[in-house]
C-alpha angles and dihedrals in degrees: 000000000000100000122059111251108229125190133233111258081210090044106057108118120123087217123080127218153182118217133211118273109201125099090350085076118101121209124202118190116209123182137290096032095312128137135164123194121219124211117170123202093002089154115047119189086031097143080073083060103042096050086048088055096047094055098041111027103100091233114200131197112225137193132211142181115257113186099307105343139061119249145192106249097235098238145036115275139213136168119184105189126216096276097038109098119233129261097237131023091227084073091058094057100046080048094058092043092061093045090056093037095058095018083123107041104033084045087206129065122245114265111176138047121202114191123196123194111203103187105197138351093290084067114098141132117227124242113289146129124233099260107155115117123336084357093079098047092029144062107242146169125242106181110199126204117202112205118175123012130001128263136165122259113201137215133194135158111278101273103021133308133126116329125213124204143227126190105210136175138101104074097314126139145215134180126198106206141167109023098345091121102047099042111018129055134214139199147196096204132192113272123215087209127089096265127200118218120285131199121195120196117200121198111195134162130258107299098007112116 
């Protein structure tokens, strides 16, 4: 990979955990119906997991059409669907953590897991909400898990306003839930800083992408 990965001095165990939800969850309303939840640390340990991910997640390129040309999608890409199974069991029980975490208020468990890789600082995702499919009529969760080094994920009201940031890596989460997806936007951007490599697992219910 093109950036130098560097630890967490605070992260160093061999061992990786996942640690309790609960009160130690900090919710943030927004506006319009939106909310995002904030564990950090949540992982710990997680460089384990990040270096295991890097070596044995089957990472693709993509391309896609913007406007009339044909672009490199600016990061690494996964999708494990509801019936793959995941490429470390670590994932499984931070998947079942969520599910009983939000059972009661999601209604539904999580089914997918998206992961990104962003490799340096040039990797970055535009600002978007995840509208296809239920996402765009229904509140919905999406849970993030930041592995590597930290980068900061942004969030602004769906067509411009102020953003608000937050830095994340190192086994911290975040979940976007009521209506995050429909009215609100988020973004990976570019950094101008030398940047180490990042990977972002998403955890989303059935037809939500």
């Amino acid at each position: 990979m093109d950036g130098p990965f560097q630890g967490s001095l605070l992260d160093c165990s061999d061992e990786t955990v996942v640690g309790p939800l609960g009160d130690s969850v900090r919710r943030t309303h927004l506006s319009r119906g939106a909310w995002i939840d904030v564990r950090p640390g949540w992982i710990s340990g997680s460089d384990a997991l990040f270096a295991r991910l890097m070596q044995d997640v089957p990472w693709r390129a993509e391309r896609r059409r913007m406007y009339e040309r044909v672009v490199d999608v600016p990061r690494l890409l996964a999708f494990y669907d509801e019936d793959d199974t995941l490429p470390d069991p670590v994932l499984d029980e931070a998947h079942a953590a969520l599910d009983a975490h939000y059972a009661d208020e999601l209604g539904e468990p999580f089914r997918t897991a998206g992961l990104c890789l962003y490799r340096d600082e040039r990797d970055s995702v535009a600002w978007h909400g995840d509208r296809t499919g239920r996402g765009s009529t229904e509140d919905t969760m999406v849970a993030i898990i930041s592995l590597g080094a930290p980068r900061a994920l942004m969030l602004r009201p769906a067509g411009g306003g102020p953003a608000r940031r937050y830095g994340l890596g190192h086994g911290d989460l975040i979940v976007m839930g009521g209506s995050c997806q429909r009215t609100w936007e988020h973004a990976i951007p570019k950094s101008t800083k030398a940047t180490g490599p990042r990977i972002s697992v998403q955890f989303r219910p059935r037809g939500v992408r």
